[in-house]
N, CA and C atoms as a LAMMPS dump frame, in Angstrom:
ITEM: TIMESTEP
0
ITEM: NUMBER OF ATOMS
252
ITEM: BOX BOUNDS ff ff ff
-5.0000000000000000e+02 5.0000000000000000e+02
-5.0000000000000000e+02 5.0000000000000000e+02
-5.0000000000000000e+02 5.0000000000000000e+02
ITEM: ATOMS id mol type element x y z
1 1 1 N 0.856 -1.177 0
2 1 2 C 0 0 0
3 1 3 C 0.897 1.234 0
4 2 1 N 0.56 2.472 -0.667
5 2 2 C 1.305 3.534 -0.94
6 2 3 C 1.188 4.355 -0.007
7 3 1 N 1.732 5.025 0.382
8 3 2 C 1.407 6.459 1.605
9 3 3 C 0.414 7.224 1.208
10 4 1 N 0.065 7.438 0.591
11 4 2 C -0.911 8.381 0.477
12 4 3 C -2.231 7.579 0.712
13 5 1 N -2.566 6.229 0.274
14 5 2 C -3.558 5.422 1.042
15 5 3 C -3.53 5.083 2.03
16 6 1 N -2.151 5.321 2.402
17 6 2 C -1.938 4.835 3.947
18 6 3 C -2.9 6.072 4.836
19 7 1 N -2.166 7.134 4.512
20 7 2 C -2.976 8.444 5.077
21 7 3 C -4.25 8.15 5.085
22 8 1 N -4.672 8.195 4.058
23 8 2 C -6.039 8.438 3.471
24 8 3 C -6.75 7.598 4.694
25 9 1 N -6.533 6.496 4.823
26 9 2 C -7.221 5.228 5.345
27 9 3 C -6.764 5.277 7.085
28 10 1 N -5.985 6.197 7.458
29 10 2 C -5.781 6.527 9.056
30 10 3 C -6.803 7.962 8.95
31 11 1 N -6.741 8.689 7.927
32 11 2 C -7.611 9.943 8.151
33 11 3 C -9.142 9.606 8.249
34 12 1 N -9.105 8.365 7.808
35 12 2 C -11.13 8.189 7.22
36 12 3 C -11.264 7.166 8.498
37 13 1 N -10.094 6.388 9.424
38 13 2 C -10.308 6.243 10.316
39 13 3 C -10.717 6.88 11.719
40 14 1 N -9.912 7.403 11.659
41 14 2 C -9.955 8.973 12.635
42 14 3 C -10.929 9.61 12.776
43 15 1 N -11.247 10.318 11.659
44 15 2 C -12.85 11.301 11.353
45 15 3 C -13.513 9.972 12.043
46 16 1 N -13.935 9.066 10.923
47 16 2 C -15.214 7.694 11.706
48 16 3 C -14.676 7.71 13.503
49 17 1 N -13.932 7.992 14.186
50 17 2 C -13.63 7.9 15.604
51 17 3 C -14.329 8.65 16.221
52 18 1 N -14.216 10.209 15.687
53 18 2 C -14.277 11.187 15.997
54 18 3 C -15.902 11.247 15.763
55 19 1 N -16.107 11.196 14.928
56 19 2 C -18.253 11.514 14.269
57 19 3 C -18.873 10.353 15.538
58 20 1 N -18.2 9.194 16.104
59 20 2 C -18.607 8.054 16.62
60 20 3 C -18.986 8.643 18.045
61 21 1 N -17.862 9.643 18.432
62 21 2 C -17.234 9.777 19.549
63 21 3 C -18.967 11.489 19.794
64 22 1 N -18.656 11.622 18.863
65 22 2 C -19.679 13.061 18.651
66 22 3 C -21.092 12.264 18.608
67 23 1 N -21.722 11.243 18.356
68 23 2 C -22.799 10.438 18.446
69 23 3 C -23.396 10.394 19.291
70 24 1 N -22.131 9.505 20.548
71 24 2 C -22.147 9.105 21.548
72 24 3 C -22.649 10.326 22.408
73 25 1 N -21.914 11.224 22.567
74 25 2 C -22.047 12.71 23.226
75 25 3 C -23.333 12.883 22.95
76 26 1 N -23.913 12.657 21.696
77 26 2 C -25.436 13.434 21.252
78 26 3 C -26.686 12.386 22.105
79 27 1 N -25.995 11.071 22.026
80 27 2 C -27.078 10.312 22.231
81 27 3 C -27.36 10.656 24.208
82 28 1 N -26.155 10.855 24.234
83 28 2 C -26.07 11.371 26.344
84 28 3 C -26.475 12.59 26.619
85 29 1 N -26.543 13.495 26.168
86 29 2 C -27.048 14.981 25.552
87 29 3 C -28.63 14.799 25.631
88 30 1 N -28.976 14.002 24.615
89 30 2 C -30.47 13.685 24.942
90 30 3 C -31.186 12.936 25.835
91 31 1 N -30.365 12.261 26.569
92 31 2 C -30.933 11.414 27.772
93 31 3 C -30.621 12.452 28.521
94 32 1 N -29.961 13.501 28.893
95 32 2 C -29.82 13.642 30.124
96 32 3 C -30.911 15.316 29.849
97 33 1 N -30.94 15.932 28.608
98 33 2 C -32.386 16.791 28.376
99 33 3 C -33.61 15.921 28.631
100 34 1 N -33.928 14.712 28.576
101 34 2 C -34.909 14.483 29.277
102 34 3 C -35.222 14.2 30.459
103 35 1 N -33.731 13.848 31.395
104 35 2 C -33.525 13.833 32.476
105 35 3 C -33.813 15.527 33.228
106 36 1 N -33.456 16.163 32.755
107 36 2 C -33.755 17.514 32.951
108 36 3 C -35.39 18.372 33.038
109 37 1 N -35.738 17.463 31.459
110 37 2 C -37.563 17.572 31.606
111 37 3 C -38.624 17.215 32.941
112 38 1 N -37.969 15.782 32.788
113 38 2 C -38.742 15.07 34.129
114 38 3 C -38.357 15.98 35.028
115 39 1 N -37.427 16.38 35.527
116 39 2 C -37.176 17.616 36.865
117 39 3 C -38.473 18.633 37.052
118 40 1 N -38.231 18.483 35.264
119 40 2 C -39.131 20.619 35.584
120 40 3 C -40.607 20.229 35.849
121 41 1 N -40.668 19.193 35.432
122 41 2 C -42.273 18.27 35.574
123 41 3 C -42.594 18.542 37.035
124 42 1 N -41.477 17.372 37.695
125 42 2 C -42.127 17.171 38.919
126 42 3 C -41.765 18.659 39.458
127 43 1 N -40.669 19.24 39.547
128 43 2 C -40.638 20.814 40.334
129 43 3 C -42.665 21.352 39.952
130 44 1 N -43.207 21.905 38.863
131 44 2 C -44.209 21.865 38.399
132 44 3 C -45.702 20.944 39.466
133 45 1 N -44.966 19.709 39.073
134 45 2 C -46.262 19.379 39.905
135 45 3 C -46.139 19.507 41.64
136 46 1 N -45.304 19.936 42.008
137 46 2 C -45.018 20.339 43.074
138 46 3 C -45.404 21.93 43.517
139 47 1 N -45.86 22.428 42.329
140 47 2 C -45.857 23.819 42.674
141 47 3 C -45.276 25.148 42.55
142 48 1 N -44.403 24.471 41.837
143 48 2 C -42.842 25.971 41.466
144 48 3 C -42.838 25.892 40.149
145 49 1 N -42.629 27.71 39.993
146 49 2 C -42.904 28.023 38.866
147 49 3 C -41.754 28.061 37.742
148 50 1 N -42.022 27.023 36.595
149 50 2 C -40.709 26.911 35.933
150 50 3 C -40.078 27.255 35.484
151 51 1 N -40.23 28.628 35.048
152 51 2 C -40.015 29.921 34.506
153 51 3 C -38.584 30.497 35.293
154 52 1 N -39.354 30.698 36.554
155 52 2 C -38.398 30.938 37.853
156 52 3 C -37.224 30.519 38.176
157 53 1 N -37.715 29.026 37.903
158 53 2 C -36.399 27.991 38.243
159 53 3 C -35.407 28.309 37.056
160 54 1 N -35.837 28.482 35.697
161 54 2 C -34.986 28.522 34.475
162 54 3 C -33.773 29.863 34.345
163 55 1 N -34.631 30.733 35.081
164 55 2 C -34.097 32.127 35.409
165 55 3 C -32.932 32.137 35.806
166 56 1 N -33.566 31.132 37.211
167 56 2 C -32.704 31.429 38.614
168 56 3 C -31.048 30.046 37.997
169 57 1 N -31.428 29.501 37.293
170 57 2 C -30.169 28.784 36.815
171 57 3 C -29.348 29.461 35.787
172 58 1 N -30.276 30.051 35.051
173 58 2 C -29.583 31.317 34.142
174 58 3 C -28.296 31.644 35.053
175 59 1 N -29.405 32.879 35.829
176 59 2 C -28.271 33.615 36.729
177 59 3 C -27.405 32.801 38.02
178 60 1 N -27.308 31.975 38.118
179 60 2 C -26.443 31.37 38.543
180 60 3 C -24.867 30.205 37.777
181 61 1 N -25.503 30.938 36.873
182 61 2 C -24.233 30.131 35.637
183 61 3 C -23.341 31.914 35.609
184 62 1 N -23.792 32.807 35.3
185 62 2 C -23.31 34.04 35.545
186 62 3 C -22.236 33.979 36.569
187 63 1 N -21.322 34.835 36.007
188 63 2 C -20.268 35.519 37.215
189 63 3 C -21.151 36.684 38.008
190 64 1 N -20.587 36.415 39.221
191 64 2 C -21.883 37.158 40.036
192 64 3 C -21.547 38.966 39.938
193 65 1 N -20.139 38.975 39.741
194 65 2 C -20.022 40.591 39.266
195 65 3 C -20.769 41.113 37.748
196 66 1 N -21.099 39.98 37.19
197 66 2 C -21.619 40.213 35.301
198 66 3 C -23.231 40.047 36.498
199 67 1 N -23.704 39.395 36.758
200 67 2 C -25.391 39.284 37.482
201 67 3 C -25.224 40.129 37.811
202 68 1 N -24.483 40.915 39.106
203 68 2 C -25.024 42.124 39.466
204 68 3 C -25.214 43.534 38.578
205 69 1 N -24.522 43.349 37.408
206 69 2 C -24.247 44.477 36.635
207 69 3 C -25.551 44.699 35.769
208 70 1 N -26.064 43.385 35.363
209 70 2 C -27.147 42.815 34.946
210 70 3 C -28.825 43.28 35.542
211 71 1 N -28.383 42.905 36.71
212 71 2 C -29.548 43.119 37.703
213 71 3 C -29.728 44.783 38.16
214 72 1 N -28.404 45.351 37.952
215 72 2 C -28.399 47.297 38.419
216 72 3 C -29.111 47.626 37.184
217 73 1 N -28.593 46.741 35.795
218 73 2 C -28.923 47.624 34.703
219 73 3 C -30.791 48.306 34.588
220 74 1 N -31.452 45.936 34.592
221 74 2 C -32.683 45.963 34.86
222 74 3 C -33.305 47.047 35.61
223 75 1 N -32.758 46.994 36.833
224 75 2 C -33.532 48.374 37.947
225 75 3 C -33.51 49.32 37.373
226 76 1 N -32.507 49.87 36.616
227 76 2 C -32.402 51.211 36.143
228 76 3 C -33.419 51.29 35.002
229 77 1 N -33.511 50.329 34.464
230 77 2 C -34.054 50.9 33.405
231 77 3 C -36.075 50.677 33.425
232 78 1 N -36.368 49.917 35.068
233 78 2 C -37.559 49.357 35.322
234 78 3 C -37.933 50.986 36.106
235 79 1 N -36.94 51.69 36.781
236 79 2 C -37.104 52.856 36.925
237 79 3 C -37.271 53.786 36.016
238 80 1 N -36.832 54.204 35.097
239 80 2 C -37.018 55.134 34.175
240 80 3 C -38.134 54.662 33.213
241 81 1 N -38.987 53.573 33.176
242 81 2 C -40.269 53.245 32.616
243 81 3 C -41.368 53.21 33.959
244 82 1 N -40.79 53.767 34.817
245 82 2 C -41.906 53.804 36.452
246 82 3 C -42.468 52.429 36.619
247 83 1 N -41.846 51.403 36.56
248 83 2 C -42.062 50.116 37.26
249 83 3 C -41.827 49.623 38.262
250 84 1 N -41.527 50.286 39.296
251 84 2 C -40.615 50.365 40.667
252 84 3 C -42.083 50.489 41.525
């Protein structure tokens, strides 16, 4: 076999590793979004509002100096439309 099939045939290996490897990820990705669903369900049938919860994970993925900057802006600007 010549080098350049040699390549060829480690590169078309590789990629197929790699797309396999990216599958796998997708197929765990979606089990664990429905693992996530069932949560908001039962939070829901429990009484809490899911909206809230989605928020409140938002802003907790935030750096809390970027949230607070976030949260001054909101006020300011819930003030100057007289929503306060």
């Amino acid at each position: 076999m010549d080098e350049v099939a040699t390549q060829d045939t480690v590169a078309a290996a590789e990629l197929r590793q790699l797309i396999e490897r990216i599958e796998r990820l997708e197929e765990e990705k979606a089990t664990l979004q429905e693992d996530i669903k069932e949560v908001m369900a039962e939070a829901k049938g429990r009484g809490y509002d899911t909206k809230a919860i989605r928020t409140i994970i938002r802003l907790r993925k935030k750096d809390p100096n970027e949230r607070q900057e976030e949260e001054a802006i909101v006020e300011l600007y819930k003030n100057a439309l007289g929503m306060v």
